[in-house]
Each structure stands twice: as C-alpha cells, then as structure tokens.
C-alpha positions in Angstrom: -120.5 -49.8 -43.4 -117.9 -48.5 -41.7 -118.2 -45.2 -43.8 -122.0 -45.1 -42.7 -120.5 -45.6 -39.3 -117.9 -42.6 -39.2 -120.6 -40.1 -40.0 -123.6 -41.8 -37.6 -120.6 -41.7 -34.7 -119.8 -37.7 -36.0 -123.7 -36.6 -35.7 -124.1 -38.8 -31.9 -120.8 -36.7 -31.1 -122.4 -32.9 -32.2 -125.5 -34.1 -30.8 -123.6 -34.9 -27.2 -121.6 -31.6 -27.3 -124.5 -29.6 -28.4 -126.8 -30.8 -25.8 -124.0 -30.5 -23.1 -124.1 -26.9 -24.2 -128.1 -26.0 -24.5 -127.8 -28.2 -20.6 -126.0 -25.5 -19.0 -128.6 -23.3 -19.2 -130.4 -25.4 -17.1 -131.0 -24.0 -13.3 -128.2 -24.7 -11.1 -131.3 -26.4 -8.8 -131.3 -29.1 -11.3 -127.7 -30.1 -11.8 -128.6 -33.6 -9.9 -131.9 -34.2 -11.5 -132.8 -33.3 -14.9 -129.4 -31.8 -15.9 -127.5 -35.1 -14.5 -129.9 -37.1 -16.1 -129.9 -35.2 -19.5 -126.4 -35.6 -19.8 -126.1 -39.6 -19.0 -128.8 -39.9 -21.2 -126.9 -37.8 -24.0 -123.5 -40.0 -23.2 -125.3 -43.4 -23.2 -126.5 -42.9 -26.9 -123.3 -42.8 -28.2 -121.7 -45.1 -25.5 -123.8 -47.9 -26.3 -123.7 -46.9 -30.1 -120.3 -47.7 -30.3 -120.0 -50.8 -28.3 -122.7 -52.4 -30.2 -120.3 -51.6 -33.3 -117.6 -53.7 -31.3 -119.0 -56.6 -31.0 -119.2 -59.6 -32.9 -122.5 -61.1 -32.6 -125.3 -59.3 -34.3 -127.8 -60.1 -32.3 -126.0 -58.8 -29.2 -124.7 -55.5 -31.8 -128.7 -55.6 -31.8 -129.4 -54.9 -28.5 -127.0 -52.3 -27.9 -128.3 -50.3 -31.3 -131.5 -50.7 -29.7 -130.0 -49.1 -26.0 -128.8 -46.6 -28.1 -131.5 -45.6 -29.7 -133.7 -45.5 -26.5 -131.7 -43.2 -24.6 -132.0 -41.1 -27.6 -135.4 -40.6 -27.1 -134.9 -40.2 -23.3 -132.4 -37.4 -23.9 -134.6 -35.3 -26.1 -137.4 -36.1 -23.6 -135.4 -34.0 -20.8 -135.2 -31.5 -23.2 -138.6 -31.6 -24.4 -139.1 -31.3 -20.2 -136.6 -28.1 -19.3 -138.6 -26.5 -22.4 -141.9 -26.7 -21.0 -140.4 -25.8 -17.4 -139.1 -22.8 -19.2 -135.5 -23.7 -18.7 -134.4 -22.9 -22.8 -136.4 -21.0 -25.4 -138.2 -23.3 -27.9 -135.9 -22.4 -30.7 -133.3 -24.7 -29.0 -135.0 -27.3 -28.3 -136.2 -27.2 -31.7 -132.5 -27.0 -33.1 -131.6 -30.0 -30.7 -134.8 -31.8 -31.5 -134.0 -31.7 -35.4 -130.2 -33.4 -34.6 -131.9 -35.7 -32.9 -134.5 -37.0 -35.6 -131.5 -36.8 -38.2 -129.9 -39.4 -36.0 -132.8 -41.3 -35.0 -133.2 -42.0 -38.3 -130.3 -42.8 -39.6 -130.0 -45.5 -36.1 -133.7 -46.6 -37.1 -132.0 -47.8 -40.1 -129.7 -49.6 -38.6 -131.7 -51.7 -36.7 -134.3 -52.3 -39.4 -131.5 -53.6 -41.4 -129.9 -55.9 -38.4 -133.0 -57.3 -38.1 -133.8 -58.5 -41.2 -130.1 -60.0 -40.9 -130.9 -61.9 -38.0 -134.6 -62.9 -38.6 
C-alpha cells in the first residue's frame, strides 16, 4: 500500500501545482471567488488525502478518502467553470481534466476497496 500511496500522493501533488499554475490565468476580478475557491478546493484533495492515510480507523480513513475525492470533483468543476467564462483555452482544461480522472480513479479505488473492508 504504501507504494500505491507514494505515487497517488505524487499525482494529487502535480495536480495541485498544475492547477495553481493554469489558476493564475484567472482575472485578477476573481482572486476572492473562483480563483480562491479553486485553489482550496485543489489543496483540500490532497489535505484530506493524506490525513485519511494517518489514521487508524478505517472507517474514519473512509471518510476522509471520500472528502478527498469530492473536492476533486469541486476543483475541476471551477475549472470546468473559468473555461466556459473564457478564463483558459479548452486545451488546459483538457490537460488538467485528464490529471484529474487519472487520480479519480486511482482514489475511486481506494474507496471501493475500504469499503469492502469495512462492510
């Protein structure tokens, strides 16, 4: 697991720095909405991520996974939004899209399998 681990924590990582990156192309008009709210969205994927690792309990390990995995989808979702407000070309969000289904899967499987461990 902890192998598995190493390289989901790796991809979150690229995924944060990349979005930090396609973010500040946002308007500077947006810095306290959809920018600010991109980027805690990008952080809270990987925050939670790795304090559901921490702990003990799996059901608990659970629940953070599944935080994680939520804001996942939130972060893209601001992207998804600045696209269609014109804010970055479609071939970003594309690229940044594609690192996100890499790690959603890889987290889907996670939680599928932490599950069936707890059921």
């Amino acid at each position: 697991m902890e192998g598995f681990h190493k390289i989901l924590k790796g991809k979150i990582t690229d995924y944060i720095i990349f979005g930090y990156f396609v973010s500040k192309e946002f308007p500077k008009d947006e810095l306290y909405a959809l920018t600010s709210q991109c980027r805690r969205s990008l952080t809270s994927v990987l925050l939670n991520y790795v304090e559901g690792y921490a702990r003990k309990k799996k059901k608990v390990m659970l629940n953070f996974y599944e935080i994680s995995y939520g804001s996942l989808q939130e972060s893209i979702t601001t992207f998804y939004l600045a696209c269609k407000l014109g804010y970055i070309p479609t071939k970003k969000y594309l690229d940044i899209f594609h690192k996100k289904e890499e790690i959603a899967k890889m987290l889907w499987t996670t939680i599928n399998n932490l599950e069936k461990e707890t059921s």
